[in-house]
N, C-alpha and C positions, 0 to 999 in steps of 0.2 A: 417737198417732203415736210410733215406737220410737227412740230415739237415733239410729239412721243415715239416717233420713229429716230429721232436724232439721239434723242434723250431717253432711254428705254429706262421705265420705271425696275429701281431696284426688284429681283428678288431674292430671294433664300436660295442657298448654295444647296444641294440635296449631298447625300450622306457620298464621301469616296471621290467628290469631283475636284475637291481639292488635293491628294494625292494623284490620280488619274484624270489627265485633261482631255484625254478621249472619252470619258463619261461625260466630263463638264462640255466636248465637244457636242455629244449626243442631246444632252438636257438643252440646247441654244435655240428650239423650234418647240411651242408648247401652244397651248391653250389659256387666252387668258378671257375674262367674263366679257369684255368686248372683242373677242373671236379670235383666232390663231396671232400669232407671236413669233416671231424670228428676229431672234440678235442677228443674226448674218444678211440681214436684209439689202445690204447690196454690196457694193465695193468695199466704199469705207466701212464702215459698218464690221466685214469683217476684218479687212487689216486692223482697224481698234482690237477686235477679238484675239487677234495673233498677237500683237505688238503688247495688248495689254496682260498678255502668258508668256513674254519673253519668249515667244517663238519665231520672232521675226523683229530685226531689228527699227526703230522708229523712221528711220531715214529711208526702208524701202517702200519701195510701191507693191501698189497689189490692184490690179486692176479687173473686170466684169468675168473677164476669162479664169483668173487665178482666186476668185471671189466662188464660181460656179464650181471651181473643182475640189474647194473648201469643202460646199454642199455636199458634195457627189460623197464626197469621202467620209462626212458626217449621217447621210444614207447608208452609204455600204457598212460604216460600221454597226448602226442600227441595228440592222439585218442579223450581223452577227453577235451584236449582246442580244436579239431577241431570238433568236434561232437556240442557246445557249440555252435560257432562260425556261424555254418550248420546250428544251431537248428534243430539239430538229435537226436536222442537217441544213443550212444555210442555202441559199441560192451560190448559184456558180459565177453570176454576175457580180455580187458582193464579194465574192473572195477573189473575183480578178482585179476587180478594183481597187479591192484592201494591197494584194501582192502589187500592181502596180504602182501605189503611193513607198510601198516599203522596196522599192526597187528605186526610186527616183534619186533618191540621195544617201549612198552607204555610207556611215558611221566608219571613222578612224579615230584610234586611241591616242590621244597625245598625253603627254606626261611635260607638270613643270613644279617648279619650286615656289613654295610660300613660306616665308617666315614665319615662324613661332607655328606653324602646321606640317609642313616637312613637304615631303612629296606628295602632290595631288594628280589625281588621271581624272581627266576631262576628254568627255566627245565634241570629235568637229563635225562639223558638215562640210563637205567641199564644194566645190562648184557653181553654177554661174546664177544656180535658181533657187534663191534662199525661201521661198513660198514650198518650194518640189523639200526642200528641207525640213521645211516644219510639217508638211502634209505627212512627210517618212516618218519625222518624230511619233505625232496623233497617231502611225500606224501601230506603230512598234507599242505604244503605252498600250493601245486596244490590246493586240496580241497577246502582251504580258496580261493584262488582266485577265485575258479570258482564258490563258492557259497554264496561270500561277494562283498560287493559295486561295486567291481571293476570290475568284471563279464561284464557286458555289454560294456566295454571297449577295450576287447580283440580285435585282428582284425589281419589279416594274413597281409604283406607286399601285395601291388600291384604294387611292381616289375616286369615284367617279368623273371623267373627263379629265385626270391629269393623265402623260404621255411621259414622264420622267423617268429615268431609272435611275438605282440607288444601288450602295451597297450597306446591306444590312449590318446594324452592330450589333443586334441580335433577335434570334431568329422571330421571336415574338413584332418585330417591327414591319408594317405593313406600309406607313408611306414616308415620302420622300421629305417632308415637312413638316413641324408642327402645323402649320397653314392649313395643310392637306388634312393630316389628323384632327384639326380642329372644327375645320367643315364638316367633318365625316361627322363625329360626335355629333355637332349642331343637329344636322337632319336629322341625325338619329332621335335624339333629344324631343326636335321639332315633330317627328312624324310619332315619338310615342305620345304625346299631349294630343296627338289627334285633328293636329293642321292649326285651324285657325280658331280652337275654341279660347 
């Protein structure tokens, strides 16, 4: 494996993926000018992505199997922020897939005490498959996005060749980046001067 695959070059968060880590899930497969890009590129790769969202503790493993259903799940929800976006109806494969991630590990409420905060409610996850737990989490944030407030927000990059989606802060915004916006102008800029006089 080559240093840029260990070491993925920084990029810019797009708009909502830091609230919603099923968009930041979404945006982890792109295009970059020396050809496609995926943070989840293998095992490690994605356990760093989970562990570094606090959706999986440092100490567990995550291995080729629990790596691929990471994918799968970042796929399936794809499907359905573009299907939204379309105003389509989704594939049936994508919503089996979504419902089996949100099936893998239910959510129970617990409740404890913190000083100088009072009582706080907090969710656990139970059970033996903390990866099947953080894949329910990614479900559950998808779902909520796509079927609260925010929903009509979503909006893909109108970059040429970026793949991101974003959620608009408003409605006048077209991409995902200043990066994206800045290219975009460039060309523009570049092709009204008429190339290369």
């Amino acid at each position: 494996m080559d240093a840029a695959r260990r070491h993925p070059p920084p990029r810019t968060v797009a708009p909502g993926e830091d609230s919603h880590l099923s968009l930041a899930l979404i945006n982890t497969a792109f295009p970059r000018p020396s050809g496609p890009f995926d943070e989840l590129s293998d095992a490690g790769a994605a356990r760093a992505w989970l562990v570094g969202r606090d959706l999986l503790a440092p100490e567990v493993a995550c291995g080729e199997p629990e790596s691929a259903r990471l994918c799968a799940l970042r796929e399936a929800l794809r499907a359905l922020f573009e299907a939204l976006i379309e105003e389509a109806a989704p594939g049936a494969e994508a919503l089996e897939s979504v419902n089996a991630a949100l099936a893998q590990a239910p959510g129970v409420r617990t409740v404890h005490w913190t000083d100088g905060v009072g009582l706080v409610v907090a969710e656990r996850r139970p059970g033996a498959d903390p990866v099947a737990a953080a894949l329910s989490r990614l479900a559950e944030d998808g779902v909520d996005l796509l079927s609260g407030g925010e929903a009509g927000k979503l909006a893909r990059c109108g970059a040429r060749g970026c793949v991101r989606l974003f959620l608009r802060s408003h409605a006048a915004r077209r991409w995902c980046s200043d990066r994206c916006g800045n290219r975009v102008r460039a060309a523009r800029h570049y092709a009204g001067r008429g190339g290369d006089r």
